[in-house]
C-alpha positions in Angstrom: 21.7 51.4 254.0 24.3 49.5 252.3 22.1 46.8 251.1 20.1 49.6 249.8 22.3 50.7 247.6 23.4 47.5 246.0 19.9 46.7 245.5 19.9 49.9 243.5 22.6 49.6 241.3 21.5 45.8 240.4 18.8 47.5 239.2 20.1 50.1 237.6 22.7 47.2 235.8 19.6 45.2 235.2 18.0 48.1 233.1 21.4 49.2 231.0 21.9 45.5 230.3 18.3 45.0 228.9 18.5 48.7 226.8 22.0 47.3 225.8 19.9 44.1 224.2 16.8 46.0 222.6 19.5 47.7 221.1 20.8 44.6 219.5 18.0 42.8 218.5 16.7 45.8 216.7 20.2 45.8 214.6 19.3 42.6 214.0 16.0 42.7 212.1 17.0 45.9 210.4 20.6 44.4 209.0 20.4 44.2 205.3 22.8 41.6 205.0 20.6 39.1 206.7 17.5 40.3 204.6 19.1 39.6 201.7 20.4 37.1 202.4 17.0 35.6 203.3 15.6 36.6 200.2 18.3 35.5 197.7 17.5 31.8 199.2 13.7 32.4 198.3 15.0 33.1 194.9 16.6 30.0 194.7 13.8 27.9 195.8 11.4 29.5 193.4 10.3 27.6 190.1 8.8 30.0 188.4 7.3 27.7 185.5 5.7 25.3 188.2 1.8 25.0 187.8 -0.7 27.7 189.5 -3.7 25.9 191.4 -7.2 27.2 191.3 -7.9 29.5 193.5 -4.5 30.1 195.1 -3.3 33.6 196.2 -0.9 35.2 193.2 2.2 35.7 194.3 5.1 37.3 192.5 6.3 35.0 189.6 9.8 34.6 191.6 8.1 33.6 194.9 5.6 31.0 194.3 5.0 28.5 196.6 6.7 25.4 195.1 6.4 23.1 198.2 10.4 23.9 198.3 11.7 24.6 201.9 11.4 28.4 202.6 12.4 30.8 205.6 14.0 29.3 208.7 14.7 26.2 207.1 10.6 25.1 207.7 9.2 23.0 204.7 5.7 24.0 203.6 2.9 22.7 205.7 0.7 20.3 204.5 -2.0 22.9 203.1 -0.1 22.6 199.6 -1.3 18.9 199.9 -4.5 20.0 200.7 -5.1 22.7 198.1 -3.9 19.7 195.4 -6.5 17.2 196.5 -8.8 20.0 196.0 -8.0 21.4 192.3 -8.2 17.6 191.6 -12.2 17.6 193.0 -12.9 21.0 191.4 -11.7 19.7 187.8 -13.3 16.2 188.3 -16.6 18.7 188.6 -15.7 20.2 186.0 -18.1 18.8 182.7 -15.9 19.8 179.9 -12.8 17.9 180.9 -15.1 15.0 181.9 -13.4 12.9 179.0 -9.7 13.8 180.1 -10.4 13.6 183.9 -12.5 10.6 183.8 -11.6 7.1 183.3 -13.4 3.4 184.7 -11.8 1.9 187.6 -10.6 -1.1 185.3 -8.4 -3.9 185.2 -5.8 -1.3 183.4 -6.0 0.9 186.2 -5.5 -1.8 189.0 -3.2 -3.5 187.4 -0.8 -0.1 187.7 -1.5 -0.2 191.7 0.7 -2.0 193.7 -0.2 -3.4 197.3 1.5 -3.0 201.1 -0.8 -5.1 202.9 1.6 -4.8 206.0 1.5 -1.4 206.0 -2.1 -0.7 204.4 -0.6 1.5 201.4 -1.3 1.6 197.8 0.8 3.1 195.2 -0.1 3.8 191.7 2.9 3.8 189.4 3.0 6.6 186.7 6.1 5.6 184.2 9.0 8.6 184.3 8.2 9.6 187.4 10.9 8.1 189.7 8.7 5.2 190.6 11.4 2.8 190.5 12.7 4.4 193.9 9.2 3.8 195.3 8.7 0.5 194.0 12.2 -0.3 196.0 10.5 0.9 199.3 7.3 -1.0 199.1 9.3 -3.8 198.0 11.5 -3.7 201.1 8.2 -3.0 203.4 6.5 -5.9 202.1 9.8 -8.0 203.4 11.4 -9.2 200.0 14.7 -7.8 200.4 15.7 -6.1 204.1 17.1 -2.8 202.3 16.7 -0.7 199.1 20.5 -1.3 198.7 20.2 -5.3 198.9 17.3 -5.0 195.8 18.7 -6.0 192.2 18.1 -3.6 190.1 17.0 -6.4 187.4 14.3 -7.5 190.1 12.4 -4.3 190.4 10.4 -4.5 187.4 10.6 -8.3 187.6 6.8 -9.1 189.3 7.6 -12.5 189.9 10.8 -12.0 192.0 10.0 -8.3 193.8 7.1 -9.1 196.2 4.6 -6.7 195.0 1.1 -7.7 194.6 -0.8 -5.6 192.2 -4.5 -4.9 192.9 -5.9 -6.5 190.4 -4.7 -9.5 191.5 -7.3 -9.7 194.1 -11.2 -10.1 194.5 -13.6 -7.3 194.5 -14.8 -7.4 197.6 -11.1 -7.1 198.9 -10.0 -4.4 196.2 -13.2 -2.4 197.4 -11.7 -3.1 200.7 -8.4 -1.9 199.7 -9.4 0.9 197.9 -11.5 2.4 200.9 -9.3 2.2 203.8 -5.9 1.8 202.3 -2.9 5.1 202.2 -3.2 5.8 199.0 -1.1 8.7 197.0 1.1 9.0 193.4 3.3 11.0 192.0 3.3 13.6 189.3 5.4 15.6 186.9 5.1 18.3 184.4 3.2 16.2 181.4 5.3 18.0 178.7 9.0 16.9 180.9 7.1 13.1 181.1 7.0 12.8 177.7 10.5 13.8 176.5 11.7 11.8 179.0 9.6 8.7 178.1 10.5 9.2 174.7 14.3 9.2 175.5 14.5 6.0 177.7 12.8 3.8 174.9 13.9 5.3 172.0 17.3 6.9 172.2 18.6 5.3 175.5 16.6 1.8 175.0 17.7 -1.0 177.5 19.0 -4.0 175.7 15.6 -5.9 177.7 13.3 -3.9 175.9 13.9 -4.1 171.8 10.1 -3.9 170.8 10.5 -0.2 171.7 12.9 0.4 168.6 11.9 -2.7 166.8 8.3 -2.5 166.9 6.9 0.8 168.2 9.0 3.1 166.6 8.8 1.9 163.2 4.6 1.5 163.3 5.2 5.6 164.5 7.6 6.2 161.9 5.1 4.5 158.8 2.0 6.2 160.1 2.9 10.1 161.2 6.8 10.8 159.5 5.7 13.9 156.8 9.0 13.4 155.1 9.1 10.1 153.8 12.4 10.3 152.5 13.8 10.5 155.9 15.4 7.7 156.7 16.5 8.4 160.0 15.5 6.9 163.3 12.3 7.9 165.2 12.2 11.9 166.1 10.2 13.8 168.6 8.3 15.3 165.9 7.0 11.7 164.4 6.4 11.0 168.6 4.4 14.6 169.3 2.3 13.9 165.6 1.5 10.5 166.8 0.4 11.5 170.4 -1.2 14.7 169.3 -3.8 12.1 167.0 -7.3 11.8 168.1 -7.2 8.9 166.2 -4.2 7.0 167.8 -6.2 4.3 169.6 -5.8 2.0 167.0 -2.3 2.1 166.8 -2.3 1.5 170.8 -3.8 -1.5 170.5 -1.2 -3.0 168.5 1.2 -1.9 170.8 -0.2 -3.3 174.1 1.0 -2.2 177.8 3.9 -0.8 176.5 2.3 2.5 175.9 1.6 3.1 180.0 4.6 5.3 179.2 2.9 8.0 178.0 -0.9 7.8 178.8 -2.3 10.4 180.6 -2.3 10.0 184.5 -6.1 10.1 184.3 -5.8 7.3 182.8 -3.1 5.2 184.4 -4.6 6.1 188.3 -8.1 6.7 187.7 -7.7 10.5 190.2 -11.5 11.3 189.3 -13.0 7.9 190.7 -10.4 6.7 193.3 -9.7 9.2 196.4 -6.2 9.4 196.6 -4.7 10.6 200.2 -1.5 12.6 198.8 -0.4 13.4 195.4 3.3 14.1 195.4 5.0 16.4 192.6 8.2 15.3 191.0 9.5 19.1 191.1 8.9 19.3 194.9 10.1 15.4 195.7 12.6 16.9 198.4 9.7 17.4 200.5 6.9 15.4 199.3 8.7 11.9 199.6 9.5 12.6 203.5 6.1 14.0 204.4 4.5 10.9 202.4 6.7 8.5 204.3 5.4 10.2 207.6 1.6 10.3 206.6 1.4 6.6 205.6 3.0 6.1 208.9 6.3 4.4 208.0 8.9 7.3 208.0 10.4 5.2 210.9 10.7 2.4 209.0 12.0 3.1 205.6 13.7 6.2 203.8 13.4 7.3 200.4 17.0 6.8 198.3 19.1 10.2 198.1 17.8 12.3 195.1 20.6 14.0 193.4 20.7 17.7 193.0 18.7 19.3 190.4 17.1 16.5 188.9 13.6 17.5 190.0 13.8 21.0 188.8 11.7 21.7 186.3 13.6 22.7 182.8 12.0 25.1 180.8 15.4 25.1 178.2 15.3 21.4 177.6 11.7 21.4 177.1 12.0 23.9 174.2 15.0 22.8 172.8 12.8 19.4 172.0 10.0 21.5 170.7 12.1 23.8 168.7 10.8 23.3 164.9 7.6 21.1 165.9 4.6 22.7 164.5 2.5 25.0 166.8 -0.3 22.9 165.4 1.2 19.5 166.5 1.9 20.9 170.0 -1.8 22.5 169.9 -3.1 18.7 169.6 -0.5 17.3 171.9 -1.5 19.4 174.4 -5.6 18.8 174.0 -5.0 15.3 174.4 -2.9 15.8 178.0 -4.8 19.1 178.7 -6.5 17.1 181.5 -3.3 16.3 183.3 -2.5 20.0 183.0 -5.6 21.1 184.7 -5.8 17.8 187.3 -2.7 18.8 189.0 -2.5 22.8 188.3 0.4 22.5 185.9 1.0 25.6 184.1 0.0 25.5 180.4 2.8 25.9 177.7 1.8 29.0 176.6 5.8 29.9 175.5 5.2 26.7 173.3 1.8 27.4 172.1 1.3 30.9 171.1 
């Protein structure tokens, strides 16, 4: 009899203990506090400007999928990767962009692909993109230097000295070769943002090592697309939008050689429509992308991508206006027909604010 009763109030502890718990947990969920608390970090995460691909499910403006990490600290999973592969196979379908899609598989293009025959990977490089930092990790997978903190940053862009093979430097049977069964992936960034910040690394920030920017370039711009001639100052935006705006700027390219790679279109530079990329990474979500790219081409283990500092990926709507501010809407009109491809490639919002 004793043990009876002792079995009975166990139980009956048992069953207070587990109301006393349901109790809890359902404070729990209900608490505001934590609610809003979850949802103020969506807020955060949110970039409300960043490109809408075809087909995907509208969300609110403030809680689009950016690729950023969301609820319970979980990163995005790799459909976002998917769905860009596929908005870059619908708009290679797609006839009347053929001729801002489309480019040949040419010496130009391979000669912008750089090899990791250790490690089977290919990585085109599109200027003013952060390619630098993964130029440094290919270089220290191919074994030039054993860390990204033992490369000199003069021998990064210095082919000769930094281990990196381009493409074109082999035969076609092997490039095929390459091309087919290699890791393959870039990286992209708002076209508009590329630009401004192409135009202020070799024009208002030029490196000492690159003088043909100022000294060559800039004044062929200047002769050919300044309205005012009796401005006498240096190169501006303006003259830089008129000239790439021009359905006629090919000529002047030619005079100016490779240098322009700066600010050609990444249909042109990576060839998206004719080579099948394996991951396209996105400067705005390069928190995420440059880890899960690591881990897909298999070397995660091996290497890391350098420490990105905070907010330099974010998108910025302010500065992007503020160079536009006083540019003709006509300018920007052709400016934007001539990248409109890139846009649509890689389901970057269009510029309407700077448009209409």
């Amino acid at each position: 009899m004793h043990h009876q009763w002792l079995l009975l109030a166990a139980c009956f502890w048992v069953i207070f203990m587990f109301m006393v718990a349901s109790k809890f947990i359902t404070l729990t969920f209900k608490d505001p506090d934590a609610y809003s608390t979850k949802q103020e970090f969506l807020f955060l995460t949110a970039e409300p400007d960043s490109g809408k691909l075809r087909g995907e499910k509208q969300f609110p403006e403030e809680l689009k999928p950016t690729g950023k990490m969301l609820s319970d600290s979980q990163p995005l999973q790799p459909l976002v990767y998917m769905e860009r592969l596929e908005l870059i196979r619908n708009v290679c379908r797609d006839e009347a962009l053929r001729n801002l899609s489309h480019t040949a598989v040419s010496k130009f293009v391979l000669d912008r692909i750089f090899v990791c025959d250790k490690h089977k990977i290919l990585f085109c490089q599109t200027p003013k993109v952060g390619n630098t930092q993964w130029k440094k990790v290919l270089i220290v997978l191919n074994g030039a230097f054993p860390s990204i903190e033992d490369i000199p940053e003069n021998v990064v862009h210095d082919h000769e000295k930094n281990g990196l093979p381009r493409l074109s430097s082999f035969s076609d049977a092997e490039i095929q070769k390459r091309l087919k069964t290699y890791f393959k992936f870039f990286i992209v960034r708002d076209p508009f943002e590329r630009l401004i910040s192409a135009f202020k690394d070799k024009f208002v920030h030029n490196p000492r090592f690159e003088p043909w920017y100022r000294h060559e370039i800039a004044p062929g711009i200047i002769r050919k697309y300044r309205r005012n001639r009796t401005e006498t100052r240096g190169i501006q935006f303006e003259d830089f939008v008129r000239y790439l705006g021009d359905p006629n700027h090919r000529w002047l390219d030619l005079q100016f050689g490779d240098h322009i790679i700066h600010w050609v279109t990444y249909a042109e530079l990576c060839a998206p429509c004719e080579i099948a990329y394996s991951v396209i990474g996105h400067h705005e979500t390069l928190e995420d992308d440059a880890p899960y790219i690591l881990k897909e081409a298999g070397i995660d283990h091996l290497v890391s991508y350098p420490t990105i500092p905070p907010g330099i990926t974010v998108y910025n709507k302010t500065k992007v206006e503020h160079y536009f501010l006083g540019i003709s809407k006509r300018d920007i009109r052709r400016l934007y027909a001539r990248f409109e491809g890139d846009f649509k490639l890689f389901g970057y919002q269009k510029p309407d604010f700077l448009l209409n």
